[in-house]
N, C-alpha and C positions, 0 to 999 in steps of 0.2 A: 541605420534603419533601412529595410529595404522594401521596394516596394511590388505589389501584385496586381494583377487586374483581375476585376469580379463581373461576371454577367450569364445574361441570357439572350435565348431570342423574344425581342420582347415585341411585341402587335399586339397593335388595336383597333385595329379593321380589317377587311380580308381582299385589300387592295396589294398586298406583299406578299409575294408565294414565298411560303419557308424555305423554300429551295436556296433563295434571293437570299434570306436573314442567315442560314447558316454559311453561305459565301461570305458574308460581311461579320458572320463573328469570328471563324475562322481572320480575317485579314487581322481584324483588332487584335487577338492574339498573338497574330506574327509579328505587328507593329511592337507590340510590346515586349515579344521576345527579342527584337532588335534593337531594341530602346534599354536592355540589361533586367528587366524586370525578374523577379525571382520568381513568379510562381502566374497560373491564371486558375483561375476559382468558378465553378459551375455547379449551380445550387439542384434540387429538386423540386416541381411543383407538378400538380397533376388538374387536367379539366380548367387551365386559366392562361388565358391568352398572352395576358399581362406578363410574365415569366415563364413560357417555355421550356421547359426539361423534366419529362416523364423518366427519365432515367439518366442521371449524371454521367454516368460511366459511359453510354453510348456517344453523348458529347464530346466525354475526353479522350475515347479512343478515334474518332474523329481527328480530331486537334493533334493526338499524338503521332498521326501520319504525316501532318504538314507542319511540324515543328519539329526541333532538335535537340532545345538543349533545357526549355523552360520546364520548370513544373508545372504537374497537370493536379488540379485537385476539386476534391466535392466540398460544395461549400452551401450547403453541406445534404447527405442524406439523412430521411427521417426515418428514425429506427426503427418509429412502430408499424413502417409499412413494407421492413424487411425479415426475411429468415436468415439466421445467420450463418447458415454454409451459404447460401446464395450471394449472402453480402460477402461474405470471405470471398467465393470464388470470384464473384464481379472484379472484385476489388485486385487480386491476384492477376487475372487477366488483363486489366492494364494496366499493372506493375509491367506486367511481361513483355505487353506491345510498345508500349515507351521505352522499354529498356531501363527501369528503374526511377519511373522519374513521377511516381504517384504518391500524392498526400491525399488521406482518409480525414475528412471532414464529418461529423456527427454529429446531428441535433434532436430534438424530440418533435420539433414542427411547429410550424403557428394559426398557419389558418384552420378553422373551424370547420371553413369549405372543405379543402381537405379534409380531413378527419370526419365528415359525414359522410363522404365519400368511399374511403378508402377503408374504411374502418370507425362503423356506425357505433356510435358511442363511448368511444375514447373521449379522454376529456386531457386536458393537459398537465395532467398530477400521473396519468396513468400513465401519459406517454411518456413523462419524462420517468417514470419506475422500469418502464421498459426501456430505455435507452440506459441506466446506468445495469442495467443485470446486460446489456448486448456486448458493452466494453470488455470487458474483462473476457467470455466468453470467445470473443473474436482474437481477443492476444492467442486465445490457445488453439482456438482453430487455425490462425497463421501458423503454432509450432508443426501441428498436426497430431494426427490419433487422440481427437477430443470426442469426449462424449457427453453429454447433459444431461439432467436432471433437475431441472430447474421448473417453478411455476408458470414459466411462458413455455420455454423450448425443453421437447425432450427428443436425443435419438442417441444410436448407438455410437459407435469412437469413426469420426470421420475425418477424413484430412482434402479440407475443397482443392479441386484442381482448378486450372494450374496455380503453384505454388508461386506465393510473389517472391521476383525479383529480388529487393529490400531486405535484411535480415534486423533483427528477428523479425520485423512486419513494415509494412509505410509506414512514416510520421503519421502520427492520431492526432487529430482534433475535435475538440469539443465546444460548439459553439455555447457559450454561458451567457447571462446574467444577472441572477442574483447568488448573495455567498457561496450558497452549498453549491449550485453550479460549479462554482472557481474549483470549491476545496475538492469535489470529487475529480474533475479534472486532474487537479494539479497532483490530488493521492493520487490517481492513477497512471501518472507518464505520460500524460497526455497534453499537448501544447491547446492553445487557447485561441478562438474568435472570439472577438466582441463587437458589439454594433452601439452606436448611439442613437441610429436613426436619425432625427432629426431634432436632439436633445441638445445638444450644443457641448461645450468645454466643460461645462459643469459635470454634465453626464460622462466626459471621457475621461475627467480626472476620477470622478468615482467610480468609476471600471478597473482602474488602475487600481485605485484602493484596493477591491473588492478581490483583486488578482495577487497584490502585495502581503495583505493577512492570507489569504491560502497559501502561499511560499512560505511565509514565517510559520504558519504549524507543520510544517513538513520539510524539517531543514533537512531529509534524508533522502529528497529525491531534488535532483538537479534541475534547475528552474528552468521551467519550459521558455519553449515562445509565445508570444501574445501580439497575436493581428487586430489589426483597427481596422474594419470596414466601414468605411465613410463615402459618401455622393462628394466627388470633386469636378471643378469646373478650370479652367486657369485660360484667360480671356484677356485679349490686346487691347481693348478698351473698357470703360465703364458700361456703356452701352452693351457691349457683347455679353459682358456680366449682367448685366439687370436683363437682358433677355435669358439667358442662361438659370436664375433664380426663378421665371415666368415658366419656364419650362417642368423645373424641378417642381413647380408647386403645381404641377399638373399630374407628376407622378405620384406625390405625395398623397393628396386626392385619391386618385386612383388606389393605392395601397390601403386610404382610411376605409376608402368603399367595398373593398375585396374585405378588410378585418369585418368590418362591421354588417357587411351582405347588406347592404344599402343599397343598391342598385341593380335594376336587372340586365342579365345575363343570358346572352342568345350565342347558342352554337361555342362557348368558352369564350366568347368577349363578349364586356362590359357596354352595356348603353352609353355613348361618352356624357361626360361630363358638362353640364352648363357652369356657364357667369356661375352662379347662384350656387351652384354644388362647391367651387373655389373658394367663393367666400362664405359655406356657410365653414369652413377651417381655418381659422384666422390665426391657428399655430404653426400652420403653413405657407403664409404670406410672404409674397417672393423678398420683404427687408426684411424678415426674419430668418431664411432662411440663407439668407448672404450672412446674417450674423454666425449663423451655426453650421454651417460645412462648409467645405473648403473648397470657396472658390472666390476667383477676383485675381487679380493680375499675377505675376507671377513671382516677385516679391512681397506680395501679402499670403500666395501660396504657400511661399516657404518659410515665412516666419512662423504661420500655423501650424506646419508639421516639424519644424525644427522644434518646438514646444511642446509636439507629441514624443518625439525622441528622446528627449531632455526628462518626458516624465518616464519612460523605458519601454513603450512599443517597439517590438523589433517586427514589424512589418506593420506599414500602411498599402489597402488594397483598396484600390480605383475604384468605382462602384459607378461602371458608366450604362446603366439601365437608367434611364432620367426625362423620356418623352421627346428626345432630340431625335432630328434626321441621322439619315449615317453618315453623312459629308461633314457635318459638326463635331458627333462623335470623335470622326478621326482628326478633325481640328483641334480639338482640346487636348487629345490623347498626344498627339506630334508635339501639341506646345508645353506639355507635360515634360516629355523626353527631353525637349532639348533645352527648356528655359527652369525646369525645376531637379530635375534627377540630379545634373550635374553640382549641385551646391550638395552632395549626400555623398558624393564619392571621394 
C-alpha cells in the first residue's frame, strides 16, 4: 500500500496571511515527498475559509515548482463547476509543468453552499449526471479533435492546449460512494477515492465491497486503484492522542456546520464554534473518534492500515486538515514517516 498526503489551506480566523498557509502547505508536501509518499491530493472548494482551493490546479502548479518527483493531484474537482475544454486544458497545463506527474481527481461536490453559489440550483442527482457525461468527454478531448453534442456541452472538434504530458491522459479518478459510483467508475478506466469520514471500519470494509462487486461485473477492464482517504494522527503519548482526537472533533464540527449551513458566515469564515456546538455532535466525540480513524501510537497506526491493506486499498492518504497548529501538523506527519512508513516498505 502506498501512501499520499491530502489537504488544503485551511483558516479560521483572519490572524494567518495565506501567504503564511501556502508557505506551510507547500513544506508539508516536501516533508512528504521526502518521506517516499506517492502522490499529494488538493481538493476544490469555493467562498469557505474552512478549505481553501478556488482552483486545484493553481495549487499544484504551485507545489510542482518546489517539488520533484511526487505526484500532484485534484482531490478532487467538481465537474458541475467546469467546462470541459477548460478542465482539459487545466489539467494539460500541469501535466506539462510537472513534467508528467498529474493525477485527474473528479467528483460531483457536496456542499450545498457551493452549489448555491456557483451554480444556483444544482441539486446533487444533477451534479452527479453531469459529472458521469464530463468523463468520457474529457478521454477524447485529451486524444484531441473532439467535438460534442451532448445535453450539457456543445461545441465544434477541439483539442485543449497544451496537450498533457501522460498518454493517452493522467490517471482519472473518481471520487465514489455509493454502488453505481464504483461501477461507473470502474466501467470507465477510472481508479477510485473513497472517504469514510468519520464512519469508522465498518464504513471502510463496505467501501471495499462496494469497489469489489464493480470489479466483478467488469472483468474486462483491469482493476483500478482504490485510495482511502482517512484523518490520521500517530502520537508519542496517550495524552498527545486524546489531544489530537479534541482537535479532530473540532473539524468535524466545523464540517457538520458548513454541511448543514448552521452557522453564520462572515467574510467566508465560520463564527467559531462553542462548548455547546461540540457537544451538540456526539458522533464526533473525541473517544469516538480515536475509535474510528487512525490515530494513536504508532503500532496501533500500523495495525489499522496494515488491515486496510489486507482488505486491498492500494493507497492510504493522510488527511492532515484537522484544526492543528502547523508545528503539530508537521509533528505527526515526521512521526508518520519515520515510525509508520517503514513497516510498508
Amino acid at each position: 500500500m502506498k501512501f499520499s498526503l491530502f489537504l488544503h489551506i485551511e483558516r479560521y480566523n483572519e490572524d494567518t496571511p495565506a501567504t503564511q498557509l501556502l508557505d506551510e502547505m507547500a513544506e508539508l508536501v516536501q516533508m512528504a515527498e521526502r518521506g517516499g509518499f506517492e502522490a499529494a491530493w488538493v481538493g476544490e472548494h469555493h467562498g469557505m475559509g474552512y478549505t481553501i482551493a478556488p482552483n486545484p490546479f493553481v495549487n499544484l502548479a504551485y507545489l510542482a515548482a518546489k517539488t520533484d518527483r511526487i505526484r500532484l493531484g485534484t482531490g478532487t474537482v467538481i465537474a458541475p463547476f467546469w467546462h470541459p475544454i477548460k478542465l482539459a486544458g487545466e489539467a494539460g497545463l500541469v501535466d506539462s509543468l510537472s513534467k508528467g506527474r498529474l493525477d485527474l481527481g473528479i467528483a460531483r461536490g457536496a456542499y450545498m453552499f457551493e452549489y448555491e453559489r456557483m451554480f444556483p440550483g444544482l441539486d446533487a442527482m444533477e451534479a452527479g449526471a453531469r459529472m458521469r457525461a464530463m468523463v468520457p468527454l474529457l478521454k477524447q478531448l485529451f486524444e484531441g479533435d473532439c467535438a460534442a453534442d451532448t445535453a450539457y456541452w456543445q461545441f465544434p472538434s477541439t483539442t485543449p492546449q497544451p496537450r498533457a504530458v501522460q498518454t493517452p491522459h493522467p490517471p482519472m479518478w473518481i471520487a465514489a460512494r455509493d454502488p453505481h459510483s464504483h461501477d461507473f467508475a470502474v466501467a470507465n478506466g477510472c481508479h477510485v477515492q473513497v472517504t469514510p469520514l468519520a464512519s469508522g471500519d465498518a464504513e471502510v470494509s463496505s467501501l471495499m465491497d462496494r469497489f469489489n462487486t464493480a470489479c466483478a461485473a467488469h472483468p474486462e477492464v483491469p482493476r483500478p486503484q482504490i485510495m482511502l482517504l482517512m484523518h490520521a494522527f500517530v502520537g508519542a503519548t496517550d495524552d498527545e492522542v486524546d489531544q489530537a482526537c479534541r482537535d479532530l472533533q473540532s473539524f468535524y464540527c466545523y464540517f457538520h456546520k458548513w454541511v448543514k449551513k448552521e452557522r453564520p458566515i462572515t467574510k467566508g469564515l465560520m463564527e467559531p464554534l462553542r462548548q455547546e456546538d461540540l457537544d451538540a455532535c456526539p458522533q464526533y466525540a473525541p473517544e469516538k473518534l480515536r475509535q474510528n480513524l487512525v490515530v494513536g501510537k504508532p503500532d496501533e497506526v500500523i495495525a489499522r492500515l496494515k488491515s486496510y491493506e489486507a482488505m486491498g486499498y492500494s493507497q492510504f492518504s493522510f488527511w492532515i486538515d484537522n484544526c492543528m497548529d502547523f508545528e503539530t501538523k508537521k509533528r505527526t506527519l515526521a512521526r508518520f514517516i519515520s515510525d509508520v512508513v517503514p513497516a510498508f516498505q
